[in-house]
ZAMARGU-4260 file (C-alpha; in steps of 0.2 Angstrom, whole numbers, plus 5000, padded with zeros to 4 digits):
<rodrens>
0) 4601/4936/5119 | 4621/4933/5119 | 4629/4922/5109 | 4644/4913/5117 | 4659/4915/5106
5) 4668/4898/5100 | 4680/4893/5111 | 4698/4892/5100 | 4711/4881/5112 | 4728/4889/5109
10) 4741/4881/5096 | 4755/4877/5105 | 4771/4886/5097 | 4784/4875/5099 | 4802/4882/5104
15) 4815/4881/5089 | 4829/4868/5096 | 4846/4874/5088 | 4858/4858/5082 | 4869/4852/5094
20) 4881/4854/5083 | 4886/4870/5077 | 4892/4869/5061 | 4901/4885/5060 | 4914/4878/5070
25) 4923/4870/5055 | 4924/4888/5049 | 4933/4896/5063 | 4946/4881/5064 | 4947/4882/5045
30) 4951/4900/5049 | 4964/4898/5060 | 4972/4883/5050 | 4973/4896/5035 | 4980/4909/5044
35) 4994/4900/5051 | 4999/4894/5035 | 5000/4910/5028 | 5007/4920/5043 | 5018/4910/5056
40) 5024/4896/5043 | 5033/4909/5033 | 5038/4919/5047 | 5044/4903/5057 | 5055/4895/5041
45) 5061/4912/5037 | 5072/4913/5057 | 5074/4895/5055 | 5081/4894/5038 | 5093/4910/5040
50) 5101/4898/5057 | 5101/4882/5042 | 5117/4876/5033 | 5114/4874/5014 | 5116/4858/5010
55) 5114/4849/5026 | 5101/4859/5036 | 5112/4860/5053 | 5114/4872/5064 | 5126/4888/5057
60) 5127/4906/5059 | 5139/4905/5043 | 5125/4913/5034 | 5126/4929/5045 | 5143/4927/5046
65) 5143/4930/5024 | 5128/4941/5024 | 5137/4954/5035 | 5154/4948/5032 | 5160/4961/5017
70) 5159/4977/5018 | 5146/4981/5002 | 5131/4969/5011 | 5135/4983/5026 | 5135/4999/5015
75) 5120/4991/5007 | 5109/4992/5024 | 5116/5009/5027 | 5111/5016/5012 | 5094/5010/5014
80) 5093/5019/5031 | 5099/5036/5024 | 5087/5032/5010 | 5073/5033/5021 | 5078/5047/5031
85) 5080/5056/5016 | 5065/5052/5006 | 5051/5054/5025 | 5060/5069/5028 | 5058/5077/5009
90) 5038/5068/5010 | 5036/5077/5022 | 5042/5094/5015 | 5028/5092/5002 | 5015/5084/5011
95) 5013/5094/5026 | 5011/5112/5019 | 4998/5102/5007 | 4989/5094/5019 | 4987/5110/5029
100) 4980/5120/5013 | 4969/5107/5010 | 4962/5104/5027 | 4962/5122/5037 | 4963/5136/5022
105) 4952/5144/5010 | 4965/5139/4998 | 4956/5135/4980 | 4957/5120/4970 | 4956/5111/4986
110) 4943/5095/4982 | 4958/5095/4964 | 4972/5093/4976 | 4964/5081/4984 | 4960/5072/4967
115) 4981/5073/4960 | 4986/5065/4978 | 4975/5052/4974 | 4981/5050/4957 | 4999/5049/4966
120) 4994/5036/4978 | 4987/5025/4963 | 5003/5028/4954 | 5016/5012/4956 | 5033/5019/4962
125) 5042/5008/4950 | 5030/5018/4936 | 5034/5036/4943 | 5053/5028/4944 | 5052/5023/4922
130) 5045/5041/4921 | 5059/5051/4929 | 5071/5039/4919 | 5064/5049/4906 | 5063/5068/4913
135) 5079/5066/4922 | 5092/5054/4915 | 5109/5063/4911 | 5107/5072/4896 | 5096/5062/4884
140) 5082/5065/4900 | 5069/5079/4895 | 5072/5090/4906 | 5090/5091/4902 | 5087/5093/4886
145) 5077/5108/4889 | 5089/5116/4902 | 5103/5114/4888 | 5090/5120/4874 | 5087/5136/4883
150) 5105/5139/4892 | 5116/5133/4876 | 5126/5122/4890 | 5133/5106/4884 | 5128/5094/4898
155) 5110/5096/4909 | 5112/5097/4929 | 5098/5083/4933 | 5103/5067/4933 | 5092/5053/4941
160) 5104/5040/4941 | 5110/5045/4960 | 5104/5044/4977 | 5097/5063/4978 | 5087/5057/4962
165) 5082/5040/4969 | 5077/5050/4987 | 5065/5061/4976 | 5054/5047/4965 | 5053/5040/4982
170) 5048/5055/4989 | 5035/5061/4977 | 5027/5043/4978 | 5024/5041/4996 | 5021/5057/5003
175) 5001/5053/4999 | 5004/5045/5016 | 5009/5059/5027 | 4994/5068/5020 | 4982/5055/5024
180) 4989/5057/5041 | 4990/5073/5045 | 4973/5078/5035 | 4964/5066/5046 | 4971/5075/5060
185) 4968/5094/5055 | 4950/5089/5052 | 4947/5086/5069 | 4955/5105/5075 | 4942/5115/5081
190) 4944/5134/5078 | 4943/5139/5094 | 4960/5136/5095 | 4967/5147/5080 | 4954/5159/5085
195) 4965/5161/5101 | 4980/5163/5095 | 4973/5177/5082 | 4968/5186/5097 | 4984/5185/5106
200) 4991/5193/5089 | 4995/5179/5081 | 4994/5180/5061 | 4989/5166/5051 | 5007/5156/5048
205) 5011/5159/5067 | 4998/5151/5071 | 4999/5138/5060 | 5016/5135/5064 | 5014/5137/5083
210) 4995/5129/5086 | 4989/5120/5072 | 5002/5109/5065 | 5008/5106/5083 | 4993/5098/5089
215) 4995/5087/5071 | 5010/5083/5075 | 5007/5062/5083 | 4998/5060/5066 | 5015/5068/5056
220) 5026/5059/5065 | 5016/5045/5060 | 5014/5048/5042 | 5035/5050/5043 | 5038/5034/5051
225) 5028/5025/5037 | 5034/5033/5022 | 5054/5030/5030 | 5048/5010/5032 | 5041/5013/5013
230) 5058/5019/5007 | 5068/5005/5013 | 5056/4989/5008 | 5055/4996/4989 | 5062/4987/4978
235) 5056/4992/4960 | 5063/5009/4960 | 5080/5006/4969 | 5081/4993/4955 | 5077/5005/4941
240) 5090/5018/4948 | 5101/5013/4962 | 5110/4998/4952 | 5112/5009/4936 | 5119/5021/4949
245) 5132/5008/4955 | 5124/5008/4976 | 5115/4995/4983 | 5100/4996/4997 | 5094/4982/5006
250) 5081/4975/4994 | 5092/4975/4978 | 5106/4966/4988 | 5095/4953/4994 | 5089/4952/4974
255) 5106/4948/4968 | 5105/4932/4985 | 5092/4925/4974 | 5103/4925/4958 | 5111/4909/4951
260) 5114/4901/4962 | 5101/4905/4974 | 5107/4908/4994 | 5091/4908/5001 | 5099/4905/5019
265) 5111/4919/5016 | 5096/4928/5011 | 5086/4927/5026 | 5100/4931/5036 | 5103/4948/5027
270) 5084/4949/5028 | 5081/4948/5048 | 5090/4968/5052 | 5076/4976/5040 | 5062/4967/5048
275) 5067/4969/5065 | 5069/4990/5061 | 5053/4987/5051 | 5043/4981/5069 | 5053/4993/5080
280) 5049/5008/5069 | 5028/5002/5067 | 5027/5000/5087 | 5034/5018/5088 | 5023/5024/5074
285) 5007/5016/5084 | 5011/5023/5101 | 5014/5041/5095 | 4997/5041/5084 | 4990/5033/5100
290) 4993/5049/5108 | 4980/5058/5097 | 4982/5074/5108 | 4973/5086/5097 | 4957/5077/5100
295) 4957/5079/5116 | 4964/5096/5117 | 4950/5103/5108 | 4935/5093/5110 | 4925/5083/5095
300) 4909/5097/5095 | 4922/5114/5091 | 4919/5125/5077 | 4929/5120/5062 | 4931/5138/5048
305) 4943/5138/5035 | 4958/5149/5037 | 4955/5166/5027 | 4972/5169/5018 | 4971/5182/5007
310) 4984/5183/4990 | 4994/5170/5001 | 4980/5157/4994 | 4987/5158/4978 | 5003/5156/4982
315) 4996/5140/4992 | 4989/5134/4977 | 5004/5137/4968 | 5014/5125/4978 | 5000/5113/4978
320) 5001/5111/4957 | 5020/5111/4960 | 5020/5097/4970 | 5007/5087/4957 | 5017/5093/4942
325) 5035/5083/4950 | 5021/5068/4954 | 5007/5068/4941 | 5009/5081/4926 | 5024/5079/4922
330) 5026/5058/4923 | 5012/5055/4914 | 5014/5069/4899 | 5031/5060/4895 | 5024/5042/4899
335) 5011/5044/4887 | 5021/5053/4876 | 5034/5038/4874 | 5017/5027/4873 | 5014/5033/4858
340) 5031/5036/4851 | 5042/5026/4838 | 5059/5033/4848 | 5054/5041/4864 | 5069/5052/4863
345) 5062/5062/4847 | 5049/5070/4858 | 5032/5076/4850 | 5033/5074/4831 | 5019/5070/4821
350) 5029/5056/4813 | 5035/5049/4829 | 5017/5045/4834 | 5013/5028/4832 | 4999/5013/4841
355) 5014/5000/4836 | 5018/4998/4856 | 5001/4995/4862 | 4998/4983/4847 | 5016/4972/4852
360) 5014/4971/4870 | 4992/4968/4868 | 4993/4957/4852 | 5012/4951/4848 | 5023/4951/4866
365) 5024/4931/4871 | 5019/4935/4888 | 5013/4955/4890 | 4997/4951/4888 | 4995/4938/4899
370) 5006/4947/4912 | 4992/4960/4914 | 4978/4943/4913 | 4988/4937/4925 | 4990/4952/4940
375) 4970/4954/4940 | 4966/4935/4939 | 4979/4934/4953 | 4973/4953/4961 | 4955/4950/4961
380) 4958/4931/4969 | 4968/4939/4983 | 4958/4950/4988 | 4944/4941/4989 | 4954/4928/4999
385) 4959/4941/5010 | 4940/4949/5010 | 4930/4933/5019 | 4944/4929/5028 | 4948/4946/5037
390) 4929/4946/5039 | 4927/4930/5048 | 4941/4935/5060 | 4936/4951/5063 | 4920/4942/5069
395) 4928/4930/5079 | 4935/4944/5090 | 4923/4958/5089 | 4909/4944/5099 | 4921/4935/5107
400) 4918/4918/5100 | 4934/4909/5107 | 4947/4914/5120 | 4961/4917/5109 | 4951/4928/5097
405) 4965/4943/5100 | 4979/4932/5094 | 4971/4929/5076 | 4966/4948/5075 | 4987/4950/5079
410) 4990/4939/5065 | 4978/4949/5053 | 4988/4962/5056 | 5006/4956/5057 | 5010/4955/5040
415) 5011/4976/5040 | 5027/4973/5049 | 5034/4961/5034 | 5044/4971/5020 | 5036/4962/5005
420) 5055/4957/5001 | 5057/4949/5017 | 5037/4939/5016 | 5044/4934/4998 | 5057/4925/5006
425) 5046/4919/5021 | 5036/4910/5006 | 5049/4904/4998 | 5058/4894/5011 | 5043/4887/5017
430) 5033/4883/4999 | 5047/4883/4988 | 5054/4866/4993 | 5049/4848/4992 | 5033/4841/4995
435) 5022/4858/4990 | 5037/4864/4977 | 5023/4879/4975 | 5038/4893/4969 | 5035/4898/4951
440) 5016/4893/4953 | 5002/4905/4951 | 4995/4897/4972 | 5012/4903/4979 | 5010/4920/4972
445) 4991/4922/4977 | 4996/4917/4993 | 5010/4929/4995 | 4997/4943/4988 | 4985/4937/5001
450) 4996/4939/5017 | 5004/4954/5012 | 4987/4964/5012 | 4978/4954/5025 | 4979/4969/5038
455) 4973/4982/5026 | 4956/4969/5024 | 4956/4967/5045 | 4956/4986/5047 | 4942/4989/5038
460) 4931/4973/5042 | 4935/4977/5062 | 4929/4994/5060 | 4914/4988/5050 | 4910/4972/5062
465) 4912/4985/5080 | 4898/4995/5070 | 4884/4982/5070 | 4873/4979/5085 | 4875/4960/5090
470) 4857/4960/5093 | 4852/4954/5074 | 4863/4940/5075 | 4855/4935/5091 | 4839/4935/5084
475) 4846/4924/5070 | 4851/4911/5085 | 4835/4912/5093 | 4826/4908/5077 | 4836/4894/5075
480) 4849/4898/5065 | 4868/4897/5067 | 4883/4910/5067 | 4887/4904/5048 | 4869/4908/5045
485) 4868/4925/5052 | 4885/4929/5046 | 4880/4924/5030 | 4862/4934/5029 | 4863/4947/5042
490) 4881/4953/5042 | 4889/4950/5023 | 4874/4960/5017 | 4876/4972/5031 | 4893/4975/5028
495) 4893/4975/5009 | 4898/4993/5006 | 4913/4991/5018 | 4916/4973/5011 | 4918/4982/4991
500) 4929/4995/4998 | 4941/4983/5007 | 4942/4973/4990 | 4945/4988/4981 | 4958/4994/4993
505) 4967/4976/4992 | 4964/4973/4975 | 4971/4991/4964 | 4990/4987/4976 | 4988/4968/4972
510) 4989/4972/4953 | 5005/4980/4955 | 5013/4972/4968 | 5033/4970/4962 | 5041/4968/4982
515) 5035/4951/4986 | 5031/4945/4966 | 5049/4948/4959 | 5056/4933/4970 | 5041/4919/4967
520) 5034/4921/4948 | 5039/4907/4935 | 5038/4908/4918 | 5020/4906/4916 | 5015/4917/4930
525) 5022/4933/4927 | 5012/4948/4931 | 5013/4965/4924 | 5024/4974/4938 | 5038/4960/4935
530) 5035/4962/4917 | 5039/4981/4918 | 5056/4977/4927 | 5059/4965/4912 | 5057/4979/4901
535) 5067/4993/4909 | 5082/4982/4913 | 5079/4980/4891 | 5078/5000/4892 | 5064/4995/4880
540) 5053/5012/4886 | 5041/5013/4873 | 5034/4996/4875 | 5037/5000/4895 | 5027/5015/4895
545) 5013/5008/4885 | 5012/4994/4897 | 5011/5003/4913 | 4998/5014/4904 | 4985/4999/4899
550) 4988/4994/4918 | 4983/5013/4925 | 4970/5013/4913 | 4960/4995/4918 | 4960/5002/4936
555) 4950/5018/4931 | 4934/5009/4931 | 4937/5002/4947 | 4940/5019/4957 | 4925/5025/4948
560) 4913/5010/4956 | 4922/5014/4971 | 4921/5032/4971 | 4902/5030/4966 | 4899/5016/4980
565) 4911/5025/4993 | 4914/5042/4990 | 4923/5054/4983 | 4942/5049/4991 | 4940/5032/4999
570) 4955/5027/4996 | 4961/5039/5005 | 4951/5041/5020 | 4952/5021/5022 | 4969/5020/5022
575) 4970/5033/5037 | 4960/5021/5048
</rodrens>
């Protein structure tokens, strides 16, 4: 006999309504409200105050009138334009051959070359500037001392207190960008094409010469156009060795604007030629790596061999520990040998060692200390500013969450087309006077730190956010949830990796940021880059050199985590996106 099974009536399942109201909403306004403030305000008081009489606020062009109106202010933007001409083109002359080695050869000590770019790219140029002071300044500079030493002449022939010297510190400390570049670019080179020259009887340097670096050459260009806009929006080393030298570039003259008194509209007057080369040169510089013609001349799926080139390697290599002995060895022998010195000038004797430096700027210094306290409270605050806010854009525009989505993700990026002298003053026309009155304050400068790297956080987060099918979101919304929700527990943990390296990658500049500080700090919000200035206009190098080394040193761990979490050379490869 069957038994009938028990009859079970079904549960209902009752749909999950969302709210009507969608909280995350407040999010995206609050979004927008930020970025305004720290984009278009700046930008919109900077054009309006350079138009602004002094005292009255009326409508002038006086103040282009006396920013142009003798012939120094002129000589001064003409010297910055030679400067960077001069300091791409000699970039170029040691990143290019490098980048090539490294990428396409069989060269050795490759992965270290790669290491010793790095270690340049984390270098501050006002640092690299303090230690040239001390290899190349006339006479008493060590390598002067040495040529007179050997060759019994009375007088050395380097001197770094002249535009040649000033175009090389430059030089040495920006070329990391051409490499990126044009590394990223000779990585994508399939073989096939070399292989085709070789048969035709090509050698290895004509084809380098006439295939390889030719179809790198969009991503070149590039890497020049950067490191020429990098030349002329410097400020710490064109302080260090221009004024000494008695020539002025763009940046220091605008310095001396802010002097007592201060002529902030004269200022932004004087201010509005470098920005406007400073967007003319990046649209260039994005159309022509646009072009990317290497990849689509030899395909994505090509064999990729290195280059076999004999003794020639180790002349390759050769030049590769030249170029890191002018950028790393060198500057950091004689920056830690000053560290530890009594007088830097009596070079390596054991009763010139001394800890009394690290001791005075850690222990006795007023404000040394918490200069360095300071750059990381204000670095690590900044970042993560900029982190969750590039984030929540970059979300806004990769799903399309409101029509004017592109606008904000052009505003992210904006602020790569504002010299950090030029932001500096945005800020301070806008925040510095009544009712915020924010200049001196440790907000105005987190701000400025903020905006100045806001497109380095976009970048990654946009390229992180196109990388995550929109499908775990929805499932979110149809469970219920809402966009914050699913932002907050399916994306931020997605993206987490990408979220460290983008901190990491706003954070180590942020510390050392000079441009944009040297114009807004007060006397309790002094950071470490400003307090190195301080010290070299005190030609206080000892105390200087120990400084800039306990900064170098507290970033270690923090390229460790991120090498660990990242990879070998993420700083690298994420600044070439």
């Amino acid at each position: 006999m069957s038994v009938a099974a028990p009859a079970f009536d079904p549960v209902p399942v009752r749909p999950v309504r969302a709210s009507r109201f969608d909280s995350s909403w407040l999010l995206w306004i609050a979004i927008i409200a930020v970025l305004l403030f720290l984009v278009v305000s700046p930008f919109v008081y900077l054009v309006i105050t350079s138009f602004q009489a002094e005292r009255t606020g009326d409508f002038t062009l006086s103040n282009y009138a006396t920013a142009y109106g003798r012939a120094r202010y002129v000589d001064a933007l003409f010297n910055s334009l030679k400067l960077g001409a001069a300091s791409a083109a000699l970039a170029g002359i040691f990143a290019v051959p490098l980048a090539w080695a490294v990428a396409r050869t069989n060269m050795p000590g490759r992965g270290l070359t790669r290491m010793l770019v790095l270690a340049t790219f984390i270098t501050p140029p006002y640092t690299g500037a303090v230690a040239w002071i001390l290899l190349a300044g006339p006479n008493a500079g060590w390598l002067n001392r040495f040529f007179m030493m050997v060759t019994g002449a009375e007088a050395g022939p380097f001197n770094i207190y002249s535009f040649t010297g000033l175009a090389v510190v430059i030089a040495l400390y920006s070329f990391p960008y051409i490499f990126i570049f044009t590394t990223a670019a000779l990585e994508l080179v399939s073989s096939e094409m070399e292989d085709a020259a070789n048969i035709l009887g090509a050698g290895p340097w004509r084809t380098m010469r006439k295939v390889t670096l030719p179809l790198a050459l969009p991503a070149i260009l590039g890497g020049l156009i950067i490191c020429f806009l990098e030349a002329i929006a410097l400020f710490g080393s064109p302080a260090m060795i221009a004024i000494p030298a008695r020539f002025n570039v763009v940046t220091t003259q605008l310095f001396q604007f802010f002097g007592n008194p201060v002529r902030v509209e004269v200022a932004a007057a004087y201010a509005m030629p470098l920005l406007g080369v400073t967007i003319l040169l990046v649209l260039v510089q994005r159309l022509i790596v646009r072009r990317k013609g290497f990849v689509a001349l030899t395909g994505k799926g090509g064999e990729r061999r290195p280059i076999l080139l004999g003794r020639w390697r180790w002349v390759m290599f050769g030049y590769a520990m030249f170029v890191s002995a002018l950028a790393v060895f060198l500057p950091y022998i004689f920056l830690i040998q000053s560290a530890f010195a009594k007088a830097w000038g009596r070079g390596f004797l054991l009763d010139n060692i001394t800890l009394a430096n690290f001791h005075f700027i850690l222990f006795e210094h007023a404000t040394a200390a918490q200069s360095v306290i300071n750059s990381f409270v204000y670095g690590g605050i900044s970042a993560t500013i900029a982190v969750f806010l590039t984030l929540g854009v970059a979300y806004i525009v990769a799903r399309k969450l409101i029509p004017f989505g592109g606008v904000l993700g052009f505003l992210c990026v904006a602020p790569f087309v504002i010299p950090g002298v030029v932001l500096a003053i945005g800020f301070y026309a806008a925040y510095a006077p009544p009712p915020l009155s924010l200049y001196g304050t440790a907000l105005i400068l987190i701000l400025a730190f903020t905006t100045r790297f806001l497109p380095v956080g976009y970048v990654n987060a946009s390229a992180a956010i196109n990388s995550l099918n929109p499908e775990m979101e929805e499932a979110v919304r149809v469970l219920g949830g809402s966009r914050m929700t699913a932002l907050r527990r399916v994306v931020a943990p997605l993206l987490k990796r990408n979220l460290l390296g983008a901190w990491l990658l706003i954070f180590i500049p942020a510390t050392r940021e000079l441009s944009a500080a040297i114009f807004l700090y007060g006397p309790n919000t002094k950071v470490a880059s400003v307090m190195i200035f301080d010290m070299s206009e005190e030609g206080n190098f000892e105390r200087l050199a120990a400084l800039a080394l306990v900064l170098q040193v507290l970033t270690l761990p923090l390229l460790y985590l991120g090498q660990r979490a990242l990879g070998r050379d993420f700083m690298l490869r994420r600044t070439a996106t």
